[in-house]
DRENTORKOL-3810 file (N, C-alpha, C; in nm, 4 decimals):
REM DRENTORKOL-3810
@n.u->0.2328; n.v->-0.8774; n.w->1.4917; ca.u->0.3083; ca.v->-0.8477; ca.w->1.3720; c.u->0.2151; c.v->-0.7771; c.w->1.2733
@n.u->0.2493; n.v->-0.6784; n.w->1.2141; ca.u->0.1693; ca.v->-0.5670; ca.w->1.1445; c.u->0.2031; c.v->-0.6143; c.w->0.9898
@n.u->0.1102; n.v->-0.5752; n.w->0.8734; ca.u->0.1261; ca.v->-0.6135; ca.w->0.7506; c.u->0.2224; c.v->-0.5891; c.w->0.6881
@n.u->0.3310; n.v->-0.5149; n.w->0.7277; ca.u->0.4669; ca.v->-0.4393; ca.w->0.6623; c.u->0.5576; c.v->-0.5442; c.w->0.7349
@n.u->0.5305; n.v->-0.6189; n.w->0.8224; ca.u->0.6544; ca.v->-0.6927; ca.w->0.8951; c.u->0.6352; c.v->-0.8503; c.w->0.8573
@n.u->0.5089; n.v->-0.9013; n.w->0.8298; ca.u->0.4585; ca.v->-0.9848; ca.w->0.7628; c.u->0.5024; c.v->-0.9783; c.w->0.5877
@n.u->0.5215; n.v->-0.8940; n.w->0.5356; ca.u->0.5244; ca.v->-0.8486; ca.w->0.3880; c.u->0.6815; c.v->-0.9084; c.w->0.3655
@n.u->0.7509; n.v->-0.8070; n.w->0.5052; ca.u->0.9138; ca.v->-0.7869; ca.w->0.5163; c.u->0.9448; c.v->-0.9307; c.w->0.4877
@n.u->0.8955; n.v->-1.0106; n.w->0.6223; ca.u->0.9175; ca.v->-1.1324; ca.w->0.6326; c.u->0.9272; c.v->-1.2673; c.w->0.5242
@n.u->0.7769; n.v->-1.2411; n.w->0.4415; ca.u->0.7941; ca.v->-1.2977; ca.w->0.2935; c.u->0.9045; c.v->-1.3233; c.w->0.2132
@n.u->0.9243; n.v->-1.1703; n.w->0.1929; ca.u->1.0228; ca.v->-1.1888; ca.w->0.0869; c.u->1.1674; c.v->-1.1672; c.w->0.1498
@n.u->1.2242; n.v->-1.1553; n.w->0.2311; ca.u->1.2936; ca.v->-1.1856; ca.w->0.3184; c.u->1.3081; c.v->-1.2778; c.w->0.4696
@n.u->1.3295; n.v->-1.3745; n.w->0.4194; ca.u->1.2506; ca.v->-1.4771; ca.w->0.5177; c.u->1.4197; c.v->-1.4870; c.w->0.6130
@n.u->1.4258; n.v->-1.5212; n.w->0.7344; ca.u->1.4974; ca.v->-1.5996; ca.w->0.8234; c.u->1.5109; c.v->-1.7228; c.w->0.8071
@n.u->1.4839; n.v->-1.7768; n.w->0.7479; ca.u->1.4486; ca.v->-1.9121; ca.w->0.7380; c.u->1.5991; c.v->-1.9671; c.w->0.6156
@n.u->1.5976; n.v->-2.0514; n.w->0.6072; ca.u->1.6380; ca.v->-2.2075; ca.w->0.5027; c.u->1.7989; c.v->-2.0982; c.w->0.4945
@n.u->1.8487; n.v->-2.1091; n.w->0.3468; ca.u->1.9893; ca.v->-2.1020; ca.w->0.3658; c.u->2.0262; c.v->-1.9189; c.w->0.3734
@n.u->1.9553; n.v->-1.8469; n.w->0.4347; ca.u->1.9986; ca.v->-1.6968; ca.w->0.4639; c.u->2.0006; c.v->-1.7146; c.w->0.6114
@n.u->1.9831; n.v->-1.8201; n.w->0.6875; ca.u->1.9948; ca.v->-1.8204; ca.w->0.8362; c.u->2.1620; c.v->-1.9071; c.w->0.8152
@n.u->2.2359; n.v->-1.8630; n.w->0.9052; ca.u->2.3669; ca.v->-1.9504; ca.w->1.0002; c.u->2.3547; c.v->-1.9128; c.w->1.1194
@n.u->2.4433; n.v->-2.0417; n.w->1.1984; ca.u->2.4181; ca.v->-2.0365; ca.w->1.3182; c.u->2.5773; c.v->-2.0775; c.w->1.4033
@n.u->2.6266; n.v->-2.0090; n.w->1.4088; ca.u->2.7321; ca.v->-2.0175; ca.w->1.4983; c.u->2.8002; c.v->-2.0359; c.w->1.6387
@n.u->2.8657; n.v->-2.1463; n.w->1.6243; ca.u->2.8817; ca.v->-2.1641; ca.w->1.7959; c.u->3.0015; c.v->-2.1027; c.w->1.8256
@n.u->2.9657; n.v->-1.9861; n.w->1.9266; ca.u->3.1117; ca.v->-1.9516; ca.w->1.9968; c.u->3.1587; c.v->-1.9874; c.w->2.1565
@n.u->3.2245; n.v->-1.9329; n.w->2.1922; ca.u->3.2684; ca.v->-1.9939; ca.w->2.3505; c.u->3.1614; c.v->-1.9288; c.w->2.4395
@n.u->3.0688; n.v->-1.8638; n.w->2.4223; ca.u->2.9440; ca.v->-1.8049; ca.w->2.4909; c.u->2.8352; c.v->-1.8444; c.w->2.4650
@n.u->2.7978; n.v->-1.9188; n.w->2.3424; ca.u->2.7238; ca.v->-1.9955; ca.w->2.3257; c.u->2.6477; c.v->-1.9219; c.w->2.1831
@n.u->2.5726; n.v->-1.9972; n.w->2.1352; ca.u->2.5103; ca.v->-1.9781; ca.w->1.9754; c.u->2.4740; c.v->-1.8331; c.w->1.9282
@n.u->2.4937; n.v->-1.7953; n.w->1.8469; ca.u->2.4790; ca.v->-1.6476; ca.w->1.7519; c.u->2.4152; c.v->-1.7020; c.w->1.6251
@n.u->2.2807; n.v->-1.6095; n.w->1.6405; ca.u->2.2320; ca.v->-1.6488; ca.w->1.4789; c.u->2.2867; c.v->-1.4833; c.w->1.4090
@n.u->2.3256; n.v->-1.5737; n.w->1.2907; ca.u->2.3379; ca.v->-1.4194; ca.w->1.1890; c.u->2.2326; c.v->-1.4657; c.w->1.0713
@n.u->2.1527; n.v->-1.3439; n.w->1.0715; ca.u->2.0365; ca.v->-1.3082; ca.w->0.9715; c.u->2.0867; c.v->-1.2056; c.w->0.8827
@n.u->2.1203; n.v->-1.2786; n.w->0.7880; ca.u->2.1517; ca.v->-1.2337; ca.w->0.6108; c.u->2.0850; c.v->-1.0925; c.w->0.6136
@n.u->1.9707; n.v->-1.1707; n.w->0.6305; ca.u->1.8449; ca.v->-1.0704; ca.w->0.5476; c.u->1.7711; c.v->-0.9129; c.w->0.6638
@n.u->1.8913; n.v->-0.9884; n.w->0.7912; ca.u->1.7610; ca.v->-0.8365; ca.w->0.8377; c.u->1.7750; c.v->-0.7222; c.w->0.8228
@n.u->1.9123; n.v->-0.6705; n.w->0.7958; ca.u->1.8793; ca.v->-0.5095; ca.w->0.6968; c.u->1.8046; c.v->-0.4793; c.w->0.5991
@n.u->1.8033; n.v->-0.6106; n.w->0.4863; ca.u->1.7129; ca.v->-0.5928; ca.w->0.3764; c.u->1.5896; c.v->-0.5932; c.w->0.4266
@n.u->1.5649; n.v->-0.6740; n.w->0.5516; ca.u->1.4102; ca.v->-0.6858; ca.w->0.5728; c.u->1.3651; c.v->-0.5640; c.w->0.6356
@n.u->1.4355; n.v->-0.5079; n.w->0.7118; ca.u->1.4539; ca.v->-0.3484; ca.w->0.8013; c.u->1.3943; c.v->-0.2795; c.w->0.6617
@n.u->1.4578; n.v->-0.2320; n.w->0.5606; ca.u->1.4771; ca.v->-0.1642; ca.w->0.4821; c.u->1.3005; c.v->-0.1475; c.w->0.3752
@n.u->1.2642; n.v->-0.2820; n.w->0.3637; ca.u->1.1473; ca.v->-0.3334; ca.w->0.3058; c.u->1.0221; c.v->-0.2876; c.w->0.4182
@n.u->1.0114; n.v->-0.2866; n.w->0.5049; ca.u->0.9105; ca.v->-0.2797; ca.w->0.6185; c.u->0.9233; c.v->-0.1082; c.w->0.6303
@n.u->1.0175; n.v->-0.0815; n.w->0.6530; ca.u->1.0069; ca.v->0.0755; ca.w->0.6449; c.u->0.9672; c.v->0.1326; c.w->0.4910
@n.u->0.9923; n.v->0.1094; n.w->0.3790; ca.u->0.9574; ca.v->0.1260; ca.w->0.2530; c.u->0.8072; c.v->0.0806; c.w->0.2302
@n.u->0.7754; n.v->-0.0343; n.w->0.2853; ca.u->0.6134; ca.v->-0.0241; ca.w->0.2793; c.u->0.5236; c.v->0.0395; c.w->0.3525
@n.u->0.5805; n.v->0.0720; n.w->0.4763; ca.u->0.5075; ca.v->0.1592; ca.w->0.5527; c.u->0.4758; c.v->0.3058; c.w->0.5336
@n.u->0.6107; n.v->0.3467; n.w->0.4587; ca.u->0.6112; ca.v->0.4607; ca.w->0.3925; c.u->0.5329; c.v->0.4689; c.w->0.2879
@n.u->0.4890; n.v->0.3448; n.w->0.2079; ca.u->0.4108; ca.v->0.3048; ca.w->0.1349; c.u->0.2469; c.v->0.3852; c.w->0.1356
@n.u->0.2159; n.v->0.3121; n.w->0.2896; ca.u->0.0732; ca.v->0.2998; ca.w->0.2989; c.u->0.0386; c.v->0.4179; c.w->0.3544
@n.u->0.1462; n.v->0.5243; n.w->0.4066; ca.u->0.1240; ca.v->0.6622; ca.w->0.4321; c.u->0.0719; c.v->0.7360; c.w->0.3584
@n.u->0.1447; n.v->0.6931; n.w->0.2186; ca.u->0.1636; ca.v->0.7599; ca.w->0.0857; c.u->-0.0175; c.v->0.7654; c.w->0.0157
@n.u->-0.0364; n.v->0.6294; n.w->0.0371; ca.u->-0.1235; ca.v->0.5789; ca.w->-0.0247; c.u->-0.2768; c.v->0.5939; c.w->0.0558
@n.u->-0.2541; n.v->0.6512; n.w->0.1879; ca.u->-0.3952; ca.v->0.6884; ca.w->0.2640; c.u->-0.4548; c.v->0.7800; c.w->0.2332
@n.u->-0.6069; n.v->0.7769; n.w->0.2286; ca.u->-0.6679; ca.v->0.8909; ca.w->0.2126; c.u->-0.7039; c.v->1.0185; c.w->0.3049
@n.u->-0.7149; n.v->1.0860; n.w->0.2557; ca.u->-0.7260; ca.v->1.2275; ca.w->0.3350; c.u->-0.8343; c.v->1.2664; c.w->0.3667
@n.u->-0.9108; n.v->1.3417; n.w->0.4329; ca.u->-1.0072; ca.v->1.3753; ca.w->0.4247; c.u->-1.0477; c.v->1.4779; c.w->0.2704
@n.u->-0.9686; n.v->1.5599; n.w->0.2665; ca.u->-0.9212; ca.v->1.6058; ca.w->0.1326; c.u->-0.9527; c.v->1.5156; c.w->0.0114
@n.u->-0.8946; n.v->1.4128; n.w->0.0189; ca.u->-0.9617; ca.v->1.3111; ca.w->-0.0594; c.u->-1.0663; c.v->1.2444; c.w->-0.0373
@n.u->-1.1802; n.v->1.1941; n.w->0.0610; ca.u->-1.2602; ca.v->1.2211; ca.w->0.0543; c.u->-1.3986; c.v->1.3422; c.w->0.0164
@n.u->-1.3882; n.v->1.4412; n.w->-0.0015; ca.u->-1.4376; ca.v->1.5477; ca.w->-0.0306; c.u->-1.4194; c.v->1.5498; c.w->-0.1889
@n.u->-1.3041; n.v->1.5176; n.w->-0.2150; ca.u->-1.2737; ca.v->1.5331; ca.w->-0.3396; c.u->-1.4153; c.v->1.4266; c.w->-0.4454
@n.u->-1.4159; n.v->1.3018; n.w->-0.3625; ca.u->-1.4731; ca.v->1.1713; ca.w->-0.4163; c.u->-1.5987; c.v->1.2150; c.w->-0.3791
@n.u->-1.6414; n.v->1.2602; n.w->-0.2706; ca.u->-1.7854; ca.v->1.2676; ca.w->-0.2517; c.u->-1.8188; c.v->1.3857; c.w->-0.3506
@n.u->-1.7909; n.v->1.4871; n.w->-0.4357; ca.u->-1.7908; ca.v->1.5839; ca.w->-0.5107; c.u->-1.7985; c.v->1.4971; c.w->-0.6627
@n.u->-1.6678; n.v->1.4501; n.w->-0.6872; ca.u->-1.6575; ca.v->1.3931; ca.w->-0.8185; c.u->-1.8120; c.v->1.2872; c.w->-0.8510
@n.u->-1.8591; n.v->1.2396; n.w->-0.7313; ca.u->-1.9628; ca.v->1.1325; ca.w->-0.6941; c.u->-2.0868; c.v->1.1735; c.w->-0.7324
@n.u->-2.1434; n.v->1.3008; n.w->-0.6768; ca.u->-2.2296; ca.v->1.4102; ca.w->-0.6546; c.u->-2.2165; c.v->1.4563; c.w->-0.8697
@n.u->-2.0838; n.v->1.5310; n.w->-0.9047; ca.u->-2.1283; ca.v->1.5456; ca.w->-1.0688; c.u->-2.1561; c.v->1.4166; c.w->-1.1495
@n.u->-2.1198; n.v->1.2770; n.w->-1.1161; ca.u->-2.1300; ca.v->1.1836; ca.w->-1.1932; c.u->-2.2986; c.v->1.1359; c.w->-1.2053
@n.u->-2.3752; n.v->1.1313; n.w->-1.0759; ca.u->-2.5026; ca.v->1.1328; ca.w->-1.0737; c.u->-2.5511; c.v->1.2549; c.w->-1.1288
@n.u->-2.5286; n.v->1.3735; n.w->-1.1174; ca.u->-2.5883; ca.v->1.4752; ca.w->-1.1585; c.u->-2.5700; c.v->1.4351; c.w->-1.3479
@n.u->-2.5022; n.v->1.3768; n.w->-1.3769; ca.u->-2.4199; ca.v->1.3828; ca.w->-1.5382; c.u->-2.4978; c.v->1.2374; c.w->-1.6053
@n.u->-2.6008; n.v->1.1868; n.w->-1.5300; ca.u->-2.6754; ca.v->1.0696; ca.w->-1.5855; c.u->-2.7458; c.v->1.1168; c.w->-1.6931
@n.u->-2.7378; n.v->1.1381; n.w->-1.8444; ca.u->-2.8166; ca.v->1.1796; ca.w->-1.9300; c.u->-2.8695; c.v->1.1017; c.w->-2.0278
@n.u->-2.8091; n.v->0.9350; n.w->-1.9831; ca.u->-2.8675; ca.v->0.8177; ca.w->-2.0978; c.u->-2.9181; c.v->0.7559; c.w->-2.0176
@n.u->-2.9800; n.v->0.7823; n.w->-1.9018; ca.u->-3.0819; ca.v->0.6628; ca.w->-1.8384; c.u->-2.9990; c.v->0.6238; c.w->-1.7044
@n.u->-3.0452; n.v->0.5330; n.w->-1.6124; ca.u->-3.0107; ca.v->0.4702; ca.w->-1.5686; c.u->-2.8246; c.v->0.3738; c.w->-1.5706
@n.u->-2.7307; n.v->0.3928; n.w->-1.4949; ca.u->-2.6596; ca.v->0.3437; ca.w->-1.4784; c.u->-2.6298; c.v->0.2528; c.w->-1.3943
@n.u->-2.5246; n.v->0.1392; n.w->-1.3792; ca.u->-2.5057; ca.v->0.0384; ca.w->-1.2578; c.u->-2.3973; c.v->0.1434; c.w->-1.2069
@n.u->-2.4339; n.v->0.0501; n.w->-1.0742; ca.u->-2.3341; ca.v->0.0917; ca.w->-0.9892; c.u->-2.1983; c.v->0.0893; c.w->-1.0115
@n.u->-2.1806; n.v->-0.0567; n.w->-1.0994; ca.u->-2.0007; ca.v->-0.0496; ca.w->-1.1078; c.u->-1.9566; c.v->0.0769; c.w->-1.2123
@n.u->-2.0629; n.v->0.0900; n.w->-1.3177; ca.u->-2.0524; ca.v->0.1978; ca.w->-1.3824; c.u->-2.0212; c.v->0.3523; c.w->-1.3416
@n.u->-2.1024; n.v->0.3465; n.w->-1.2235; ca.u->-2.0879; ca.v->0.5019; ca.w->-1.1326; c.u->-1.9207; c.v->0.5019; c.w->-1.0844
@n.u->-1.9180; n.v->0.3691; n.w->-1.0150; ca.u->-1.8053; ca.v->0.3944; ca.w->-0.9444; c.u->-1.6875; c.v->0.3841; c.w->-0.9971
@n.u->-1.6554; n.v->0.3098; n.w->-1.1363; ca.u->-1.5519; ca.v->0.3043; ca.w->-1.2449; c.u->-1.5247; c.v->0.4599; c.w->-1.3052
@n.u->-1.6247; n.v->0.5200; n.w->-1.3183; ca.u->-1.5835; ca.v->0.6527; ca.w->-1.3198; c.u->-1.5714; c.v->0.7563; c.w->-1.2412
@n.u->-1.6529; n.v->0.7582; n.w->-1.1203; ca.u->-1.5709; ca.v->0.8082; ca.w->-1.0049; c.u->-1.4346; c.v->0.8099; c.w->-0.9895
@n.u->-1.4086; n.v->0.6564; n.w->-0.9792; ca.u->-1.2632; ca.v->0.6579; ca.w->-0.9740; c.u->-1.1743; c.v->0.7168; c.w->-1.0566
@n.u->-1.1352; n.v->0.6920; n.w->-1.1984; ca.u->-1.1367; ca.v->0.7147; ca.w->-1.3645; c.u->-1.0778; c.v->0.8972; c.w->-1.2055
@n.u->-1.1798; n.v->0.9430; n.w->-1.2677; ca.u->-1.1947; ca.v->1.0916; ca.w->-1.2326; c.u->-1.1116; c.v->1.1140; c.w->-1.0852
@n.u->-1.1405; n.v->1.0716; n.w->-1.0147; ca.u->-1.0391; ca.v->1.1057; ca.w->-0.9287; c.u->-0.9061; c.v->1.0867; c.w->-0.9743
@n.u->-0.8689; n.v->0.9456; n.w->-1.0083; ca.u->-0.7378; ca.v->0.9059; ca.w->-1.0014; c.u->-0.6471; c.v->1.0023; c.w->-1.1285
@n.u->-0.7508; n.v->1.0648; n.w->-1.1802; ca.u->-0.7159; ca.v->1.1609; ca.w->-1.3092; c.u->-0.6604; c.v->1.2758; c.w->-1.2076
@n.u->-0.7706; n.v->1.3590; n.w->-1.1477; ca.u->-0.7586; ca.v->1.4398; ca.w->-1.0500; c.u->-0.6128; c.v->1.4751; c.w->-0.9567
@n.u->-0.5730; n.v->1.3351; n.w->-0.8858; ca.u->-0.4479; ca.v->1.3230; ca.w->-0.8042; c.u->-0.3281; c.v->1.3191; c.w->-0.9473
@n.u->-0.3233; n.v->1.2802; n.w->-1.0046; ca.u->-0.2198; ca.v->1.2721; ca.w->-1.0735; c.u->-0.2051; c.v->1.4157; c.w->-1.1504
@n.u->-0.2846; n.v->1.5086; n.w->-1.1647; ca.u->-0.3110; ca.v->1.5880; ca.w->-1.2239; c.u->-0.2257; c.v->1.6811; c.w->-1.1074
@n.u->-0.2828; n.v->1.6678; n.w->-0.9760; ca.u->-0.2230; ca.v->1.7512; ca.w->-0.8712; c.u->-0.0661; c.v->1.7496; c.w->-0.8449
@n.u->-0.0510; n.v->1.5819; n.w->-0.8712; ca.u->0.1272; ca.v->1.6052; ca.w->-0.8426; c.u->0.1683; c.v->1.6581; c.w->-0.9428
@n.u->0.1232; n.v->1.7341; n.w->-1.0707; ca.u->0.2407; ca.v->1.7897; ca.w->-1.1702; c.u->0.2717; c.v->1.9052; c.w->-1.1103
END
């Protein structure tokens, strides 16, 4: 089970009162409330994490933005979370800048 079907599953569970269980002359039928909604959720997150992968494109982008932020050290010494808070900062400026 993959993290989108696990996710699905959460918040659309099979379980407690979205499960019935019906006896017919062929014998038991479960009906699941929820599995279109859960169908629907698992494909929406997956579409998700497509969305949300990086590219090589985006890598290049980060190893660049990475490359001026060290070059742009002009008060001394910085930490690392410092480098990389604005790395990011700058990229995530960058992509949003691209979808207009």
């Amino acid at each position: 089970m993959n993290r989108a079907e696990i996710e699905a599953l959460k918040a659309y569970p099979k379980e407690g009162e979205d499960k019935t269980i019906w006896t017919a002359t062929f014998g038991e039928i479960e009906i699941d409330k929820n599995a279109i909604e859960r169908k629907v959720f698992k494909e929406g997150y997956e579409q998700a994490e497509k969305d949300l992968a990086l590219t090589w494109e985006d890598m290049e982008m980060i190893d660049r933005i990475m490359a001026d932020v060290v070059d742009e050290r002009f008060d001394g010494p910085s930490t690392v979370e410092e480098d990389y808070t604005e790395v990011l900062n700058r990229y995530n400026k960058l992509k949003e800048e691209k979808k207009k």
